[in-house]
C-alpha positions as CSV (number, residue, x, y, z in Angstrom):
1,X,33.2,130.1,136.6
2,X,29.8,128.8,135.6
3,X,27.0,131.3,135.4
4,X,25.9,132.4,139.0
5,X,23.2,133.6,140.6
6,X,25.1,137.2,141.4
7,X,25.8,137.3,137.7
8,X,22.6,136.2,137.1
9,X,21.0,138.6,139.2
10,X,23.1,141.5,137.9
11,X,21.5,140.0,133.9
12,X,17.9,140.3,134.9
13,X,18.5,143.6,136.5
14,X,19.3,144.6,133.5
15,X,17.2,143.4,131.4
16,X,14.2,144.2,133.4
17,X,15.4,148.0,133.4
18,X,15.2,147.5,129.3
19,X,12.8,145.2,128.4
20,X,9.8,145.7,130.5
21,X,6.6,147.4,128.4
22,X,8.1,145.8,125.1
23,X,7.3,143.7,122.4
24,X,8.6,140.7,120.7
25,X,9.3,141.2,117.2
26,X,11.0,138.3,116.0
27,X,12.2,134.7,117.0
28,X,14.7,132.7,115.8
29,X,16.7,129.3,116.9
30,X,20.1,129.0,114.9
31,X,21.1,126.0,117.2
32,X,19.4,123.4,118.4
33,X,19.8,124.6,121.8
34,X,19.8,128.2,121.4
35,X,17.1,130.9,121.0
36,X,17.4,134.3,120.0
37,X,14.6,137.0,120.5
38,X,14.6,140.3,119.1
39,X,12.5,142.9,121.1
40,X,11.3,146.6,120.3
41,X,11.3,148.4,123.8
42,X,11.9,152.5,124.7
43,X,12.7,152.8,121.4
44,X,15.5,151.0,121.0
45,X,15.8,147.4,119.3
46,X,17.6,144.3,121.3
47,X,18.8,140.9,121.0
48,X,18.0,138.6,123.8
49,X,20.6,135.4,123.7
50,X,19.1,132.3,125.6
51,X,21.1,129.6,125.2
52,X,20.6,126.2,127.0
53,X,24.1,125.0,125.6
54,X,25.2,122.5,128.1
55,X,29.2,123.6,127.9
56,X,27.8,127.6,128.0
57,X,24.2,128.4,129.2
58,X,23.3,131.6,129.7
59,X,21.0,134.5,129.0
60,X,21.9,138.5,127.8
61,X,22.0,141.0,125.2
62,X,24.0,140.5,122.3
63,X,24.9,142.4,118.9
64,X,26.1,138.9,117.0
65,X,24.3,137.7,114.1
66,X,23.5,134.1,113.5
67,X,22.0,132.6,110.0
68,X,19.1,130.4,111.0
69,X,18.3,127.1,109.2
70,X,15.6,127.3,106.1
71,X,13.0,125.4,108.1
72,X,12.5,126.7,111.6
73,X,12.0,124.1,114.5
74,X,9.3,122.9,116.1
75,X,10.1,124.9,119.1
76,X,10.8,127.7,117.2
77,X,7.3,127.6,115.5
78,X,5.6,127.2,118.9
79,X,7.5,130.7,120.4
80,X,6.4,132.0,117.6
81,X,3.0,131.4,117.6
82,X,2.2,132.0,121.1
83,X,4.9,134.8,122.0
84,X,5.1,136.9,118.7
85,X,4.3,140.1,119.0
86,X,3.7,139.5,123.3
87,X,4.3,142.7,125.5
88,X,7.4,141.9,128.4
89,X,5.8,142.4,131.6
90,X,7.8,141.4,134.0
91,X,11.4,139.4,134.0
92,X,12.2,137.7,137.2
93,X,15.4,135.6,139.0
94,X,13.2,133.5,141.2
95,X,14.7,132.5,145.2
96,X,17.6,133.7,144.0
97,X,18.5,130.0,142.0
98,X,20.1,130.2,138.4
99,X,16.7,130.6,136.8
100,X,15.2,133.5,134.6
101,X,11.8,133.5,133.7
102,X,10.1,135.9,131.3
103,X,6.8,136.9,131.7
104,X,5.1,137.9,128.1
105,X,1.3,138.6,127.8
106,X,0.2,137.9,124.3
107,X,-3.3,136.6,122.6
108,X,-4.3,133.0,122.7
109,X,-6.2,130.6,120.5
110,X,-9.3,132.4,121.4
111,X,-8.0,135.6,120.7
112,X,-8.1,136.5,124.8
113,X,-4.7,138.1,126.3
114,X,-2.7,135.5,128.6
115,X,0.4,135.5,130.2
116,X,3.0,133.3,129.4
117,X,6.3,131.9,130.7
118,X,9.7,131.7,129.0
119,X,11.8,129.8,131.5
120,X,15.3,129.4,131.4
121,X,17.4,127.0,133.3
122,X,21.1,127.6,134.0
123,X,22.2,124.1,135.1
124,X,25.1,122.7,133.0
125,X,24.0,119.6,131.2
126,X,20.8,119.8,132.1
127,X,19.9,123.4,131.4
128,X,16.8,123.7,129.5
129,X,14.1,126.8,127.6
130,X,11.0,126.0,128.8
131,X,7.6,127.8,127.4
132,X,5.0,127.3,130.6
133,X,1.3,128.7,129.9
134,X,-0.6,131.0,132.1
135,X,-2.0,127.7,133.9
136,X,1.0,126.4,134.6
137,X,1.2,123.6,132.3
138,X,4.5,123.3,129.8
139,X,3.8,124.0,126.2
140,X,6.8,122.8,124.9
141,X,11.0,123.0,125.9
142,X,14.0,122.9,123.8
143,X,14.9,119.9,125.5
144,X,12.8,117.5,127.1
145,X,13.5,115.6,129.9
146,X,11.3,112.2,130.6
147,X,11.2,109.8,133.5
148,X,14.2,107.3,132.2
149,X,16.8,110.7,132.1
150,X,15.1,112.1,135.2
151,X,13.8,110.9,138.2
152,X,12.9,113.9,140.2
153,X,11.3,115.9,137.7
154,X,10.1,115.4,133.9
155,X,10.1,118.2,131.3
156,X,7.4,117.4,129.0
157,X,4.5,118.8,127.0
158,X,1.2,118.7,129.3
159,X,3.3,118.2,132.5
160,X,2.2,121.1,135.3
161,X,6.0,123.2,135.5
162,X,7.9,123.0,138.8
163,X,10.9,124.8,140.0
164,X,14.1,122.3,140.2
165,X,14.7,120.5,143.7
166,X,16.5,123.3,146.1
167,X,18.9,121.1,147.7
168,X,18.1,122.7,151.0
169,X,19.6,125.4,149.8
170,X,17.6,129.5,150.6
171,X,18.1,132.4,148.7
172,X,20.4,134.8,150.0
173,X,18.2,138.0,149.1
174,X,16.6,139.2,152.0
175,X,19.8,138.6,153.9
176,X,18.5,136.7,157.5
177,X,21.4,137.4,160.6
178,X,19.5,134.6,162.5
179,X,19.7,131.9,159.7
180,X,23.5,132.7,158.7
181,X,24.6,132.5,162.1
182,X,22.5,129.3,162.6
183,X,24.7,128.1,159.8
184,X,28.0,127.6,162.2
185,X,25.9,125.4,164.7
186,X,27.1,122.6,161.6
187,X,30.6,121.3,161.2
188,X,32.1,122.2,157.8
189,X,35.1,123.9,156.5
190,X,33.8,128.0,156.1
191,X,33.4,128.1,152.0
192,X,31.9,124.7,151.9
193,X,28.9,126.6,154.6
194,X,28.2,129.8,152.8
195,X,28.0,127.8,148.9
196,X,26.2,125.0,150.6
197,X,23.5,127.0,152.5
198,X,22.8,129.8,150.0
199,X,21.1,129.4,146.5
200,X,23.5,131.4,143.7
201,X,26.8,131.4,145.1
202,X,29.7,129.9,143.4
203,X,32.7,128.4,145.8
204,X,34.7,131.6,144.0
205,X,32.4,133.8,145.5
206,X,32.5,131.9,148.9
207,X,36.3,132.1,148.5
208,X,36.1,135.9,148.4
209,X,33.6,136.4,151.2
210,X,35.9,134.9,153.1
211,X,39.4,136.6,151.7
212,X,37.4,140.0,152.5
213,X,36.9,138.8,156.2
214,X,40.3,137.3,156.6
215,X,38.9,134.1,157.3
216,X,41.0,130.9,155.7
217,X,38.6,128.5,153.2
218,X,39.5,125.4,154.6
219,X,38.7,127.2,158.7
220,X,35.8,124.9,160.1
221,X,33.3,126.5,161.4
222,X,33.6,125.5,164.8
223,X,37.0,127.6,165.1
224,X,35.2,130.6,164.0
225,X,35.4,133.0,166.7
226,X,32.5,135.5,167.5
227,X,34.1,138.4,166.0
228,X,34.9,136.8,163.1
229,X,31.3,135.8,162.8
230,X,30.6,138.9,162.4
231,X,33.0,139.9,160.1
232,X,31.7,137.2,157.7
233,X,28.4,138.4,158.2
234,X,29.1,141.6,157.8
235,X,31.2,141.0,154.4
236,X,28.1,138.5,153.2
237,X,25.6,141.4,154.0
238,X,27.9,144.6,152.3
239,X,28.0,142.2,149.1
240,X,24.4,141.6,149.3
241,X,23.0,144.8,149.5
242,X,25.9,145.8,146.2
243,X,23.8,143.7,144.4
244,X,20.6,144.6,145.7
245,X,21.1,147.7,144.8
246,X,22.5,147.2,141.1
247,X,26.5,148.3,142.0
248,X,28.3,145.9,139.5
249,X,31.5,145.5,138.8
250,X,31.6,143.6,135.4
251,X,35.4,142.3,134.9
252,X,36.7,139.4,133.2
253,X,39.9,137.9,134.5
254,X,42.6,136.7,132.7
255,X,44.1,133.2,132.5
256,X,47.5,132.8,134.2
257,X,51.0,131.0,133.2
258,X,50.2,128.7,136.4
259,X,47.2,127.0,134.6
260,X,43.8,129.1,136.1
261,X,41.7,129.6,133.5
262,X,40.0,132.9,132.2
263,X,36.9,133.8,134.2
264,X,34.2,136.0,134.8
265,X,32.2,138.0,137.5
266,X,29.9,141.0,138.0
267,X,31.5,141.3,141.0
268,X,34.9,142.3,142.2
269,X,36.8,139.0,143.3
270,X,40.2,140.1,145.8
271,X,41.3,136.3,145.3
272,X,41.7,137.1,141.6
273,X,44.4,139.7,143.2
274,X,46.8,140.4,139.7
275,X,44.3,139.0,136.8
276,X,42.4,142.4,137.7
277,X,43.6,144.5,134.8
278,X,41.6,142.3,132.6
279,X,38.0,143.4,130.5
280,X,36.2,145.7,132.4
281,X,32.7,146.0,131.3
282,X,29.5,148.4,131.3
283,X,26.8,145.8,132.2
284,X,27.2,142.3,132.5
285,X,25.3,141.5,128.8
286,X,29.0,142.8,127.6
287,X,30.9,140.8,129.7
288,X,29.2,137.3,128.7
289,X,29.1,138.6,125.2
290,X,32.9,138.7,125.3
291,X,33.5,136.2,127.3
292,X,31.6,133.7,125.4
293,X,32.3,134.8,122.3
294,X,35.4,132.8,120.8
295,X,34.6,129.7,123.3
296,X,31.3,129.0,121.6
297,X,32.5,129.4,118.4
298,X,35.3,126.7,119.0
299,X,32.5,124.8,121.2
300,X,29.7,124.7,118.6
301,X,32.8,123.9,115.5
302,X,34.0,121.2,118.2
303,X,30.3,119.5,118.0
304,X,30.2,119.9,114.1
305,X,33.2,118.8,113.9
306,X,32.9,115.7,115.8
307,X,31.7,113.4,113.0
308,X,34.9,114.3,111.0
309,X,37.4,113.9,113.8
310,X,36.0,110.5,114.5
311,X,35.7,109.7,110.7
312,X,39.4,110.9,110.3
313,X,40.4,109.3,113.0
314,X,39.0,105.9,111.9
315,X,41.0,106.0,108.8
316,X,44.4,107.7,110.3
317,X,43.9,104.0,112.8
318,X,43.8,102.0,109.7
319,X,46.7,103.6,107.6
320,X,48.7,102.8,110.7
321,X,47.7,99.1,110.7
322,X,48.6,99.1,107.3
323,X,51.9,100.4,108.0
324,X,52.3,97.8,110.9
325,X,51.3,95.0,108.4
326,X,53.7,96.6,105.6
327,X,56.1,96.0,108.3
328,X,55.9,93.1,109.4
329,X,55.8,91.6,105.9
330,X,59.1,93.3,104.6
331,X,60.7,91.5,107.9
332,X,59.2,87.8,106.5
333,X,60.7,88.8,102.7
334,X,63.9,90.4,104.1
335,X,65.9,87.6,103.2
336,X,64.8,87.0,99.5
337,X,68.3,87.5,98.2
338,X,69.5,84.7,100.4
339,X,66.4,82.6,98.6
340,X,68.1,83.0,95.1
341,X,71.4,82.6,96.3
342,X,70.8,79.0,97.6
343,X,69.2,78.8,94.4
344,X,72.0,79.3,92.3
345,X,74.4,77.3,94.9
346,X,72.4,74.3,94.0
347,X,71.9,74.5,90.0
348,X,76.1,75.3,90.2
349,X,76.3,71.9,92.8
350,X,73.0,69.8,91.3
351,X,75.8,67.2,89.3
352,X,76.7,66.5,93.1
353,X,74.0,66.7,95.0
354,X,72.3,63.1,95.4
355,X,68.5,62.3,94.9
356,X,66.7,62.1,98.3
357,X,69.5,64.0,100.2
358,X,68.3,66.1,103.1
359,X,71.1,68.8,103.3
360,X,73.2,69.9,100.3
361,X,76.7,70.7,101.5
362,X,78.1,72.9,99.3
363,X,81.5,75.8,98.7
364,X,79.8,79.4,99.0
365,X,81.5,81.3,95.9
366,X,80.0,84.1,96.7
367,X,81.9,84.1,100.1
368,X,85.7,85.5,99.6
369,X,87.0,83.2,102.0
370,X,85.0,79.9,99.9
371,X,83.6,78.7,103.2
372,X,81.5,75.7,103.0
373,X,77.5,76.3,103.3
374,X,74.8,73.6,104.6
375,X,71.8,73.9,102.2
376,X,68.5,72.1,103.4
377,X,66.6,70.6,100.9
378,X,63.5,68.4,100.6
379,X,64.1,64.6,100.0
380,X,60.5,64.3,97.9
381,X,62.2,66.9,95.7
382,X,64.7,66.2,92.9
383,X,68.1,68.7,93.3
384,X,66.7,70.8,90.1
385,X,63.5,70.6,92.0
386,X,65.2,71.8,95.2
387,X,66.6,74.6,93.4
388,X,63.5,75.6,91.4
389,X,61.8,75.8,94.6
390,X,64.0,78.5,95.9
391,X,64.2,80.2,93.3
392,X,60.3,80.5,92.7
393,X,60.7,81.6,96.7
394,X,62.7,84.4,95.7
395,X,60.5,85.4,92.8
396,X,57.4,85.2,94.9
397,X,59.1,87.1,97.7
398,X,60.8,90.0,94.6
399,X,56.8,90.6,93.2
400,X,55.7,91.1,96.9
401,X,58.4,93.7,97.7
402,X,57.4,95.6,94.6
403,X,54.0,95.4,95.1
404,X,54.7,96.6,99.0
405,X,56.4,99.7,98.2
406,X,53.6,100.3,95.9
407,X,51.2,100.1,98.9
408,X,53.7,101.7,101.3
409,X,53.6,104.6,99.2
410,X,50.5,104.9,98.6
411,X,49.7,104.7,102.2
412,X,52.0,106.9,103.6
413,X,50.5,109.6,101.1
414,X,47.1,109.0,102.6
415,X,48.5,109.0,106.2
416,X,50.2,112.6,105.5
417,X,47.2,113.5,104.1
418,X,44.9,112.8,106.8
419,X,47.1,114.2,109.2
420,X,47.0,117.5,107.2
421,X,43.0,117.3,107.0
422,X,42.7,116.8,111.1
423,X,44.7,120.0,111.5
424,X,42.9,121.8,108.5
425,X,39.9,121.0,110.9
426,X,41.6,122.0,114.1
427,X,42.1,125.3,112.3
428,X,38.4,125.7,110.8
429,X,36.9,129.2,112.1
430,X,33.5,128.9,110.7
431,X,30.6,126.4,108.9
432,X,31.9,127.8,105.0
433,X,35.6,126.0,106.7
434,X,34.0,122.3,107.5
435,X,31.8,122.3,104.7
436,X,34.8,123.0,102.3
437,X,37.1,120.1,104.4
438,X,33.8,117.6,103.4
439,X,33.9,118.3,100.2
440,X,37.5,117.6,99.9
441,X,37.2,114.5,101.6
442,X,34.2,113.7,99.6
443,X,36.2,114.2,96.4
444,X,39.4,112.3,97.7
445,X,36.3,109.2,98.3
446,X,36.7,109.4,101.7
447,X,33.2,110.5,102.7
448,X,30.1,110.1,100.2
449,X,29.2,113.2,98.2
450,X,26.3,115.2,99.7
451,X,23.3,114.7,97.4
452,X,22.0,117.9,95.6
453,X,19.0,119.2,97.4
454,X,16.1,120.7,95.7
455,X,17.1,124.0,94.2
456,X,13.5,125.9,95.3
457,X,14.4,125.3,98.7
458,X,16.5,128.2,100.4
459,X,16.5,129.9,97.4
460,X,18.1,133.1,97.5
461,X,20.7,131.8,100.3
462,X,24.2,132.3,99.0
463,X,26.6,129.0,100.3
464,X,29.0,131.4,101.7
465,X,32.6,130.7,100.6
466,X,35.3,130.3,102.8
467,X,38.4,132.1,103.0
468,X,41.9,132.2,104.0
469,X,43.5,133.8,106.9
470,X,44.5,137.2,106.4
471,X,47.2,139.1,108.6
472,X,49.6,141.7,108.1
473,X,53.0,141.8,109.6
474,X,54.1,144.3,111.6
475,X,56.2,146.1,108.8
476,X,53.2,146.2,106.4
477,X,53.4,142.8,104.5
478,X,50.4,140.9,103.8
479,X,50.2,137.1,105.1
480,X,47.8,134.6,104.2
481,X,47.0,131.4,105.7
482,X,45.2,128.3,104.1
483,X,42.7,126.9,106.7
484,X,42.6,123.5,104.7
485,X,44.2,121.7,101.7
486,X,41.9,123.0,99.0
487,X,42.2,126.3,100.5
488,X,46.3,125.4,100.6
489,X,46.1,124.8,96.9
490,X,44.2,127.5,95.4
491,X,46.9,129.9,97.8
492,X,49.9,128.5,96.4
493,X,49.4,127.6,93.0
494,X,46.9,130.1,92.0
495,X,46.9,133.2,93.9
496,X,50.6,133.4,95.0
497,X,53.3,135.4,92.6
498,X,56.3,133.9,91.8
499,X,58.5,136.2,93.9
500,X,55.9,135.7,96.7
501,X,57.2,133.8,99.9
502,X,55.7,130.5,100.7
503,X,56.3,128.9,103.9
504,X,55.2,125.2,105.9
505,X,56.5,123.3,108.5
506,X,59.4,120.9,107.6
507,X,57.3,117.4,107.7
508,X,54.7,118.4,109.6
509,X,51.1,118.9,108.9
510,X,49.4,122.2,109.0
511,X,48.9,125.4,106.6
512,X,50.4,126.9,103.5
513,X,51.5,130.4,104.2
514,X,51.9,133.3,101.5
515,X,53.7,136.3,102.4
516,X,52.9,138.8,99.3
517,X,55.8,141.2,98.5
518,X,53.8,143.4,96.2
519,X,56.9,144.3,94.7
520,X,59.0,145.2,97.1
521,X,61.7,142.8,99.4
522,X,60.2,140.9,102.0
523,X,61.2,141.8,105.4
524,X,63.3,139.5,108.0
525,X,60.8,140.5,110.3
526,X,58.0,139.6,108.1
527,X,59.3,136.4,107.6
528,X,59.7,135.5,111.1
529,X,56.0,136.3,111.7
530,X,55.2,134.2,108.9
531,X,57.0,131.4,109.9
532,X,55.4,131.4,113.5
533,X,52.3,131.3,111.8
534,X,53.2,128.9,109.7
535,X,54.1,126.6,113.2
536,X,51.1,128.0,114.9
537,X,48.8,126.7,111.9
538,X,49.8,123.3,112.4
539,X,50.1,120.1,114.6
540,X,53.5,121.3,116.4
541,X,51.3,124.6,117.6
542,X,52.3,123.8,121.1
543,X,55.6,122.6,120.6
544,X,59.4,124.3,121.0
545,X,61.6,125.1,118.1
546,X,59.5,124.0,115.3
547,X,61.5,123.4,111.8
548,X,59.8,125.7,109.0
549,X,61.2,125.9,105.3
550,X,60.4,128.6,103.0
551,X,61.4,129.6,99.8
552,X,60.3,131.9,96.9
553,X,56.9,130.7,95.7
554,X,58.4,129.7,92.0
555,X,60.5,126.5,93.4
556,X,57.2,125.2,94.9
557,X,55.3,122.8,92.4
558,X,52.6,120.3,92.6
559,X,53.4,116.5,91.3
560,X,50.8,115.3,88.6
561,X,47.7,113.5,90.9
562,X,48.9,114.2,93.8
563,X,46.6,114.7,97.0
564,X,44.9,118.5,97.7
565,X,47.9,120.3,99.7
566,X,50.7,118.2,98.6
567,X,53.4,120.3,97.1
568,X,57.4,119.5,96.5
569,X,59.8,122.1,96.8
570,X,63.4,123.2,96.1
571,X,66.0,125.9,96.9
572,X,64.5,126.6,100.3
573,X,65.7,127.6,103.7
574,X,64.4,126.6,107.1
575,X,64.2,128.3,110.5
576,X,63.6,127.6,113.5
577,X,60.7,129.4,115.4
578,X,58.1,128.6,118.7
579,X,55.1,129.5,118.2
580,X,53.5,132.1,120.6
581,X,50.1,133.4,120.0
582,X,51.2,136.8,121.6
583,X,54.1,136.9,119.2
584,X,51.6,136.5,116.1
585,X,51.0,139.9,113.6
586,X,47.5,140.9,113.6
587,X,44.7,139.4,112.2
588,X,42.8,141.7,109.9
């Protein structure tokens, strides 16, 4: 579910029981929409996450590291300035709506303490960091918001700060009998009441209020009987005061075989009856932390990556307009040996032929049974003429069909190879992984190089260097994965041993796999995990029964020029496998 205001509630609860009394220590913005604060407070050092990350906002504690760009943002520089070394004073969830807000007392300009406000919004696309001063005025947001994206409200410099519209909507903390019985005065379906009326509550936590009263979802209100009523209210009021109170229950729920996705809650949902023996958590900082983990690593690659795809993409389109036009020109030159043919009929017939004729009917030697053949001619032309025209037909016709399978060729090598490069970037797990797949386009003169930059600046940064997959079977072996052609390469033909395994899917694109025997005799079963690696590293990842060959690594060889992951093979063996990410050995 998205982040809610229980959740959210359960976040600054926490982080007001940690933070309050300490001091910023340092700031830093590794994402263009993402802000991470570290904080000295009862001695003990934290990590504050904000991110405003419209597929994942959200605020909490987290251990992960991030490597920040060489020349800090604007926004950056601004938190900096006016919240470095500021004293937490009080952290806040105000009316109960998916806001935080951070108050920080710290010196201004003139050297006189103020308090200021780090604001963050938790509302999809439009969430937002927003740094308001102790007037009330916005410094400065990570994203700002002007009159032509936003009607109702503009997030600018200089512009006083207000709360975003309510929606009609009150918060649910101090509960109020009188205003959630007024609530069934209004026609609607029961959930659609309680997430409509109250600020923070998800329609999954409107769906358990209701499982817990045994009252059905889709129940309007006006079928509510009295006692029921109060059963709601009495379920809405018990959850209330859990969270008033700080009683958590941190869980993340598993995704099911029926299609409902893996969510999230720092309360116990009943409707999620069976996905229960998921992640249980300490605090809810733990929870996101996990949670969000592996989807905003594939979220932010996905946005790097987008350029690429799209770039790829471009030039897969045009290798298969190629191939439509290779096509359709083999049909037009198809007949070329009929072309010299009729060429020959004629020089064997020209003593018979006479000038100006318009047809040349002629015996077909070439036919066993010497049937007769209609030849049509043109009457401007002489018979040698006639004849000399076919035959410069068929000669025309011979050089294009060389030429084509030329082209062919060469095209189908640079559709394979494409294909292999979008699934090298399917598969990338980090930055050092995209930058690598650039620079192999780059060098194949797909993209342009990058241009050197200035060796002073970020100097003492290391370009971090990517490597391949690394699991172990469940017998012991080693298995390594290449993430992208160059990476396929340098695991095949240089790192591999000739009594090494090497495994691929059977014309498909996707990985090079190395299992390393280290002198002993590779395993069955290590070769069945291998080979559903192998599938699972590759376009057919999702498919049934996917083809993979595999052979010792010494019949594997690399033609002279050919493309980055392009290898030809011999004396192999293939098996069948499905690909199961359950069923894959460990990743180390």
């Amino acid at each position: 579910m998205p982040l809610d205001g229980i959740t959210l509630n359960s976040i600054t609860q926490q982080l007001h029981k940690s933070l309050i009394g300490g001091r910023v220590d340092k700031i830093q913005q590794p994402e263009s929409d993402e802000i991470i604060i570290a904080l000295r407070s009862q001695g003990q050092n934290h990590k504050l996450l904000l991110s405003a990350a419209a597929s994942a906002p959200r605020i909490h504690f987290t251990k992960s590291s991030k490597v920040s760009p060489p020349q800090a943002p604007m926004f950056c520089m601004l938190l900096r300035k006016h919240l470095g070394s500021g004293r937490v004073l009080d952290i806040i969830q105000p009316g109960f709506e998916r806001i935080v807000e951070m108050h920080i007392e710290s010196p201004n300009e003139m050297g006189d303490k103020s308090i200021k406000r780090l604001i963050i919004e938790i509302m999809g696309k439009h969430s937002n960091i927003i740094l308001v001063d102790d007037k009330g005025m916005i410094m400065d947001s990570i994203r700002h918001v002007s009159k032509e994206l936003s009607s109702v409200r503009e997030v600018l410099p200089g512009r006083v700060y207000s709360l975003p519209p309510s929606q009609g909507k009150v918060s649910p903390m101090p509960v109020d009998r009188d205003h959630f019985f007024s609530l069934f005065a209004e026609s609607k379906r029961v959930q659609q009441m309680i997430f409509q009326a109250y600020n923070g509550i998800s329609p999954i936590v409107a769906s358990e209020i209701c499982l817990r009263a045994n009252v059905a979802t889709d129940d309007f209100t006006e079928t509510i009987a009295t006692d029921a009523q109060e059963l709601l209210f009495d379920v809405f009021s018990s959850l209330y005061d859990d969270v008033e109170n700080g009683r958590f229950d941190c869980r993340i729920y598993e995704a099911t075989e029926k299609g409902e996705k893996r969510d999230f809650s720092a309360v116990l949902l009943n409707i999620y009856k069976g996905r229960e023996d998921g992640m249980h958590f300490d605090c809810p900082s733990q929870m996101l932390e996990s949670f969000y983990k592996s989807q905003d690593v594939l979220n932010r690659l996905a946005q790097k990556t987008a350029d690429l795809r799209k770039l790829v993409g471009n030039y897969i389109e045009r290798c298969q307009r190629k191939a439509e036009i290779h096509h359709n020109t083999l049909l037009e030159i198809e007949d070329r040996e009929e072309l010299r043919k009729l060429g020959e009929l004629l020089t064997a017939y020209i003593y018979a032929i006479p000038e100006g004729a318009n047809i040349a009917k002629v015996v077909d030697f070439y036919d066993e049974s010497g049937a007769e053949i209609e030849i049509p001619l043109d009457p401007t032309l002489s018979p040698s003429e006639n004849a000399q025209k076919y035959f410069k037909g068929y000669n025309k016709a011979k050089r294009t069909f060389a030429a084509l399978q030329e082209q062919m060729t060469a095209n189908e090598s640079d559709l394979n190879y494409l294909d292999s490069v979008l699934a090298s970037i399917a598969s990338a797990a980090d930055e050092a992984d995209i930058a690598e797949i650039r620079m192999e386009l780059a060098e194949q003169g797909f993209i342009k190089k990058a241009k050197k930059t200035n060796p002073r600046k970020g100097k003492g940064v290391k370009e971090k260097k990517a490597k391949p997959l690394h699991y172990c079977s469940s017998d012991g072996f080693d298995i390594y994965v290449g993430k992208n052609n160059l990476q396929n390469d340098e695991l095949t033909l240089r790192f591999a041993r000739a009594t090494d395994i090497w495994m691929h899917t059977k014309e498909i694109a996707g990985s090079h796999v190395i299992i390393q025997g280290a002198g002993r005799e590779i395993s069955e079963t290590a070769i069945l995990e291998g080979a559903m690696l192998a599938a699972y590293h590759s376009k057919a990842r999702l498919s049934s029964q996917v083809p993979v060959d595999y052979c010792p690594r010494k019949f594997v060889r690399k033609p002279r020029g050919a493309k980055p992951g392009f290898v030809i093979y011999d004396s192999y063996n293939t098996m069948f496998v499905t690909p199961k990410e359950e069923n894959l050995p460990k990743l180390t």
